[in-house]
SEDO-31291 format. One record per atom (N, C-alpha, C): z, y, x. Coordinates in steps of 0.1 Angstrom, whole numbers, padded with zeros to 4 digits, always signed. Layout:
<sites>
ZYX...
</sites>
This chain:
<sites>
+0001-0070-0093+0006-0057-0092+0013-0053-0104+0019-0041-0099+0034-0042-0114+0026-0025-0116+0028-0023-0128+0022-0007-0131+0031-0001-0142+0036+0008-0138+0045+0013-0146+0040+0019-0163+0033+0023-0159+0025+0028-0168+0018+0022-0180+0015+0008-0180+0009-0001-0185+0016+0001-0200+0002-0003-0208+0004-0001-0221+0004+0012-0228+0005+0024-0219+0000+0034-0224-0012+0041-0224-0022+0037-0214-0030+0043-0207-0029+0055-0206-0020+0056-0201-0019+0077-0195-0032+0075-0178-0028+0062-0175-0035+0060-0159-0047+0048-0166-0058+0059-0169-0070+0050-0177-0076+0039-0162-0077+0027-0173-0083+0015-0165-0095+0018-0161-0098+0017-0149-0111+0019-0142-0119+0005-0134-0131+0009-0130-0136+0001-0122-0142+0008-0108-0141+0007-0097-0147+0015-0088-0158+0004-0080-0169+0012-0078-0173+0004-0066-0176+0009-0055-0171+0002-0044-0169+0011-0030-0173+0001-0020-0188+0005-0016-0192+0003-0005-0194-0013-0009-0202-0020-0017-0206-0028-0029-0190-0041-0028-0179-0032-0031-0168-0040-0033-0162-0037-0044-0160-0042-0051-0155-0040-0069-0139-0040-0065-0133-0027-0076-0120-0030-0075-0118-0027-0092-0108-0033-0098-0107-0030-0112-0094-0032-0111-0087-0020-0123-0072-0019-0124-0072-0006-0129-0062+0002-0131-0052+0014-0132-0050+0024-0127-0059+0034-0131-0061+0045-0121-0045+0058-0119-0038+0043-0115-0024+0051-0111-0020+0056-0096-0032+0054-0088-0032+0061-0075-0036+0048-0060-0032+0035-0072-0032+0026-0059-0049+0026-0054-0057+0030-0061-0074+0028-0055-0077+0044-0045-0068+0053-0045-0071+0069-0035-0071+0065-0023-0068+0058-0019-0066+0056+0002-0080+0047+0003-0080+0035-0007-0093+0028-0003-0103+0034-0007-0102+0043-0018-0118+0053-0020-0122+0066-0012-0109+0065-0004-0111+0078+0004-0119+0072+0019-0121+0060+0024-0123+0053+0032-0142+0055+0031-0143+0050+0017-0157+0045+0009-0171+0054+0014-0177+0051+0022-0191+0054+0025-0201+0064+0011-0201+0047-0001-0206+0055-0008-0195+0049-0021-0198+0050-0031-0187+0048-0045-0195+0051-0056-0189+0045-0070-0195+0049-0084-0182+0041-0088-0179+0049-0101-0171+0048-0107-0170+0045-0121-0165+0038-0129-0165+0032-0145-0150+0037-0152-0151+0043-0161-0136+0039-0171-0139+0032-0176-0129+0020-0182-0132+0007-0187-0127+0010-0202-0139+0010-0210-0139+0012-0224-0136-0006-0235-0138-0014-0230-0140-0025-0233-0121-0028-0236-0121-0035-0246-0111-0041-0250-0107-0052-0257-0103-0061-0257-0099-0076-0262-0100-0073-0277-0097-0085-0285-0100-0081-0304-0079-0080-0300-0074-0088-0295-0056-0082-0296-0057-0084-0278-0047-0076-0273-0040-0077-0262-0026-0072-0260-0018-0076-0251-0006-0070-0250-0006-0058-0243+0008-0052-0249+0010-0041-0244+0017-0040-0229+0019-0049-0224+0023-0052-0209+0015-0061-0200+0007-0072-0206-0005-0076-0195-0014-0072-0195-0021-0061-0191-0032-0053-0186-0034-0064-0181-0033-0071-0169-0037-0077-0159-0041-0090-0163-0036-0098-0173-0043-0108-0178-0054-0103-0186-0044-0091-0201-0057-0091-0212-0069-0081-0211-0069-0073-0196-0079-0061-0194-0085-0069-0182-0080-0069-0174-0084-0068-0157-0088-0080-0157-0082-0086-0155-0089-0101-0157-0101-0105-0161-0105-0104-0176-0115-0107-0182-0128-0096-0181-0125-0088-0173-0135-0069-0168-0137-0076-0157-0129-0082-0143-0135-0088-0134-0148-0099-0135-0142-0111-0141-0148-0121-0150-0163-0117-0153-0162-0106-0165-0176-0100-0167-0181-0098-0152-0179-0090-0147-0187-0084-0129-0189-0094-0126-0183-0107-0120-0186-0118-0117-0197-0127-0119-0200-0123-0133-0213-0130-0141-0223-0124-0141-0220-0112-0137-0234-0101-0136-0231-0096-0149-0223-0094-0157-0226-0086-0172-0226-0071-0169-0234-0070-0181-0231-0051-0185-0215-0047-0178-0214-0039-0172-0205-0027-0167-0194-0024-0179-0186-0030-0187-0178-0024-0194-0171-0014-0198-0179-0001-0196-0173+0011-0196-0180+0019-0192-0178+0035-0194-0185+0043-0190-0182+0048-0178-0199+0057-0172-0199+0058-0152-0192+0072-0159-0181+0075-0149-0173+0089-0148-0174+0091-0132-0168+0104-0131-0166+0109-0117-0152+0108-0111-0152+0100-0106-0140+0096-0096-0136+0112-0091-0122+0113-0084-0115+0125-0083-0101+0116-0077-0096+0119-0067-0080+0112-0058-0074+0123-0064-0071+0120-0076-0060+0130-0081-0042+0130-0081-0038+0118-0070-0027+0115-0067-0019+0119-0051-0031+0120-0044-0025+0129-0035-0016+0118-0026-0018+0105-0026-0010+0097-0020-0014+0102-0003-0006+0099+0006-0010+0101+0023-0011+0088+0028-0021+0087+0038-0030+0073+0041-0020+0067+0047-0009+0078+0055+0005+0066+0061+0014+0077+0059+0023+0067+0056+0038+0073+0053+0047+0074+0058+0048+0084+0067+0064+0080+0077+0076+0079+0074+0078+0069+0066+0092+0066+0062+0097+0053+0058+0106+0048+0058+0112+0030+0059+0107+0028+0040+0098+0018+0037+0092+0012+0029+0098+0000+0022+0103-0006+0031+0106-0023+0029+0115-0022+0040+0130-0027+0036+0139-0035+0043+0139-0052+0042+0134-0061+0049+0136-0073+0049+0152-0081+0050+0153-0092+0046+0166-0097+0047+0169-0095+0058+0163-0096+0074+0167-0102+0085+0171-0087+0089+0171-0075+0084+0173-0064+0085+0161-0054+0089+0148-0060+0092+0138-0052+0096+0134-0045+0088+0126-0030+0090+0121-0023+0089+0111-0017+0088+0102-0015+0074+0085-0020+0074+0086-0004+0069+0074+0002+0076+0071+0016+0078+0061+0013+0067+0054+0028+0063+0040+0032+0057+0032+0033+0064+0035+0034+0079+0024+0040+0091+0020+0028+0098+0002+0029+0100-0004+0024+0102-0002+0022+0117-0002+0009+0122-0001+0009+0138-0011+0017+0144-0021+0018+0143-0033+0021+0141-0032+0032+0149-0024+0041+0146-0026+0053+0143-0016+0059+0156-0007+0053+0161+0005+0058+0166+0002+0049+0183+0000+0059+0193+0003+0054+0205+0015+0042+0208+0006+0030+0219+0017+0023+0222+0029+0028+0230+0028+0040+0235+0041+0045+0242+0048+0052+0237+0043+0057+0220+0052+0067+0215+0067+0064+0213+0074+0071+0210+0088+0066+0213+0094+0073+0194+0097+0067+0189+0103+0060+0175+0122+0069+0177+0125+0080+0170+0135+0085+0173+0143+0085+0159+0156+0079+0163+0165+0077+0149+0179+0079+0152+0185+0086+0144+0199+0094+0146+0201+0097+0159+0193+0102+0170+0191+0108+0181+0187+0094+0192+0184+0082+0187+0187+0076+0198+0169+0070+0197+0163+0069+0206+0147+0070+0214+0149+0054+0214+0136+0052+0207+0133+0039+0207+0120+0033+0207+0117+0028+0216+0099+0021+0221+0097+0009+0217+0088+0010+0221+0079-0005+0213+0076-0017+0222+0071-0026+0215+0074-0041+0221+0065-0049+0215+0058-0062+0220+0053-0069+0209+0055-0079+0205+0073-0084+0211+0077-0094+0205+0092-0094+0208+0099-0098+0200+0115-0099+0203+0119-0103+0220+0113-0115+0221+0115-0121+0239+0111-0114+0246+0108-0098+0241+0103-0092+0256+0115-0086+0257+0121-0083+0249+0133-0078+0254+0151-0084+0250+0161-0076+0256+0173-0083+0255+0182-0083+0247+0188-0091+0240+0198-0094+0228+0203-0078+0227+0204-0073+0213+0207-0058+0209+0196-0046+0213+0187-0046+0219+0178-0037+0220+0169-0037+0211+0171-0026+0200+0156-0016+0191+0144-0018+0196+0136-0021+0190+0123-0016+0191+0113-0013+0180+0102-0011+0182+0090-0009+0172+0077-0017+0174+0072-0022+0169+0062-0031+0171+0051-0027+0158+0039-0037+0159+0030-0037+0148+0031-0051+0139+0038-0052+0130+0038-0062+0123+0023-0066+0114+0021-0083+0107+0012-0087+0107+0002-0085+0099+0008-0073+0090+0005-0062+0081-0005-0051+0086-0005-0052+0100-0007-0038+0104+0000-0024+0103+0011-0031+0098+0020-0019+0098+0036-0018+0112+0037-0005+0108+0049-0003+0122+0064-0005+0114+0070-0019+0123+0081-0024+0119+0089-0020+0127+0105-0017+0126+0112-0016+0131+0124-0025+0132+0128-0029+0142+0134-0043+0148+0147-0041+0160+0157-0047+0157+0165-0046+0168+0166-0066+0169+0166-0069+0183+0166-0084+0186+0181-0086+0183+0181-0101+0176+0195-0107+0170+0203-0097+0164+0196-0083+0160+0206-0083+0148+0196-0075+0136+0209-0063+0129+0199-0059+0120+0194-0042+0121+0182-0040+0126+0181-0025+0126+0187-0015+0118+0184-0019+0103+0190-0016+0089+0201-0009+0091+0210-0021+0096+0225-0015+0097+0227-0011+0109+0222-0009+0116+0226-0006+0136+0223+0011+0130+0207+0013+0124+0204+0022+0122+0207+0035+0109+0213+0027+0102+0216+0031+0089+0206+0035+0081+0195+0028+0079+0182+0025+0076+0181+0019+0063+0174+0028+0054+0171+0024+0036+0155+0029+0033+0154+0016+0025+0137+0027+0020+0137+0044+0016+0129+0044+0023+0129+0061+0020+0130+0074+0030+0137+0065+0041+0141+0075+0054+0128+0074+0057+0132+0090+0064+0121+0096+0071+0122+0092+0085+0108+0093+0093+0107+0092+0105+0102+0100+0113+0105+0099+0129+0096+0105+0134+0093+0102+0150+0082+0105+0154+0077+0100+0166+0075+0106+0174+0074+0105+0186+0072+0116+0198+0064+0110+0207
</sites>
């Protein structure tokens, strides 16, 4: 994981445990969707620090060796605090995420979530879903659940990207 933030701790290192699954890292918002999920939770700031570490590998000189300990059964490195999703992230995101080379289209939105018949609407033109390229014919759009569980967007033999004029960031919407 890449964290922008790293080396300053503005996004203090934490440890959460959710639903007896350890997660340790950077309370820069990536842990709010899976603690929002969490049955039950307890929470640690990680007080513990190396005699030197770098100012950019958190992840080797923090996270790492804070897992390590949990692993072994040690003392909890840090003090219990009160968790709080103070990031505000949304559990799916309707909007283009990831452009792949082949020109596809990887959504924030969970398949999960979105009927198989909903219809996928982009610069006016209505596009449905499929669950594999050979269901349908050279140049027809569709939408599918990629292996992600996420909703990809696909046109067969070419590139949705550019059919659609599609960049991370656009918005979407479904009907």
């Amino acid at each position: 994981m890449v964290d922008p933030g790293v080396g300053n701790f503005e996004d203090p290192p934490i440890i959460l445990k959710l639903d007896n699954r350890w997660f340790v890292g950077p309370d820069n918002g990536l842990f709010d969707i899976v603690a929002r999920a969490a049955r039950k939770m307890t929470s640690w700031e990680i007080t513990w620090r190396p005699n030197t570490f770098s100012k950019s590998f958190h992840g080797r000189d923090i996270y790492a060796p804070v897992c390590a300990m949990l692993a072994k059964g040690e003392k909890i490195p840090g003090n219990k605090s009160q968790w709080q999703d103070r990031h505000n992230w949304p559990d799916d995101l309707y909007e283009v995420i990831y452009v792949d080379h082949f020109g596809n289209c990887i959504t924030g939105v969970g398949a999960g979530i979105i009927k198989k018949d909903a219809v996928l609407v982009i610069n006016g033109k209505q596009i449905g879903s499929a669950s594999t390229l050979s269901d349908l014919s050279q140049g027809v759009a569709f939408w599918y659940e990629n292996s992600n569980g996420l909703i990809e967007i696909a046109l067969n033999q070419g590139k949705a990207s550019t059919e659609f004029g599609l960049e991370v960031g656009r918005k979407l919407n479904f009907i």
